[in-house]
N, C-alpha and C positions, 0 to 999 in steps of 0.2 A: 860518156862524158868524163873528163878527167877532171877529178877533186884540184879545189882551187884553195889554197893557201888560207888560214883564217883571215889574216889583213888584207887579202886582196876582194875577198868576199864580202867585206863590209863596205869596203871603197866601190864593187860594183852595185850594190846597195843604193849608195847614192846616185853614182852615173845611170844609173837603168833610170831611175827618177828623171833628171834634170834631160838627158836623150829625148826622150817621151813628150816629155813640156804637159806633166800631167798634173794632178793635183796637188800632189805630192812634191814639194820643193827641196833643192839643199840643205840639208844643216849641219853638214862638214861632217868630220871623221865620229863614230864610233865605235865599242869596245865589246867585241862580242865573247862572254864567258860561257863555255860548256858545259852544260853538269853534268855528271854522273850519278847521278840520285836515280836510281833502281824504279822506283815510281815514276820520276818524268819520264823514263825511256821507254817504259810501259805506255804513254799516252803520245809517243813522239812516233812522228812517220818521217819516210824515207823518198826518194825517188824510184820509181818501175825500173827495174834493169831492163827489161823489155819495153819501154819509152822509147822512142825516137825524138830526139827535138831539133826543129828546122829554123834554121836562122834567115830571111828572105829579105834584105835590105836591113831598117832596124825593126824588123819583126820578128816576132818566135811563135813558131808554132809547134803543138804535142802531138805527136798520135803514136799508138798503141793502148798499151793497159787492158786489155783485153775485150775492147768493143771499138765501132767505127769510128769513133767521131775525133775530129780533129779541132785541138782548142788554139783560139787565138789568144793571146796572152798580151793583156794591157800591163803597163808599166811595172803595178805592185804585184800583181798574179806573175810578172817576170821576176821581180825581187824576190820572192815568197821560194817561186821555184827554184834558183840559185841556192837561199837557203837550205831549204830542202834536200841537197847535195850531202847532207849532215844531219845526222833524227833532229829533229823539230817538232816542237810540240806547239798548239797552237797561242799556249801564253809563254811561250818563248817568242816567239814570232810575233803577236803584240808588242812585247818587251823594247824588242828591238826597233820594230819600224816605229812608234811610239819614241823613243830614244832619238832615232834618226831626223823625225819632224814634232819638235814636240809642239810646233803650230795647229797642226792638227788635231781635234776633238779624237781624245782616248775614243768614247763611244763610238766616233766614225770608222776609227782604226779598229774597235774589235768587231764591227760588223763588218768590215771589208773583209778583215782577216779570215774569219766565219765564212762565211761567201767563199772565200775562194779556196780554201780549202776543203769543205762540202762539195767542189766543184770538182777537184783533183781528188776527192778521195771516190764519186760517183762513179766517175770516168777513169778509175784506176788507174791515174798518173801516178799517186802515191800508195805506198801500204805502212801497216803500220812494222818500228821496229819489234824484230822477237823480242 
């Protein structure tokens, strides 16, 4: 998959949301900062280069990582993945989608987030960065 531009990654952020009609609603543009702090990148993961991801209408689906199972990916577990395109760590990823909907209960958004990346890291869609 080819790396998508930071500003374009935040704007599909929202469209993956509002496409879906999920729980998750628009709350317009935000501003996604990087860091390079040696510690977050220690706890940040990446996507499988050995990942295949399948787009079937507006769905996506995973499979590789080195066992069978192929994931169907709702809305945020699509946003999450996009992100992930770039180390992520999982309160980076709060941060943001947090940011993105701030209607939404933080404690919902860290247990989603949790969830689904326990999910992608079981099924080795992601690894972490060296």
């Amino acid at each position: 998959m080819a790396r998508a531009p930071i500003d374009q990654l935040t704007t599909r952020l929202i469209d993956n949301a509002d496409r879906r009609n999920g729980t998750y609603k628009s709350a317009g543009t935000i501003q996604v900062i990087l860091s390079d702090d040696a510690a977050t990148r220690r706890r940040a993961f990446i996507q499988n280069a050995n990942v295949a991801a399948y787009q079937v209408d507006d769905e996506l689906f995973l499979a590789g990582g080195g066992n069978e199972d192929v994931l169907h990916l709702n809305a945020l577990a699509c946003s999450l993945w996009e992100m992930i395109e770039y180390p992520t760590s999982e309160a980076t990823a709060v941060r943001l989608v947090a940011a993105a909907f701030p209607q939404v209960p933080r404690r919902r958004i860290k247990r989603d987030v949790r969830k689904t990346f326990d999910t992608f890291r079981e099924s080795g869609v992601i690894v972490p960065v060296p």
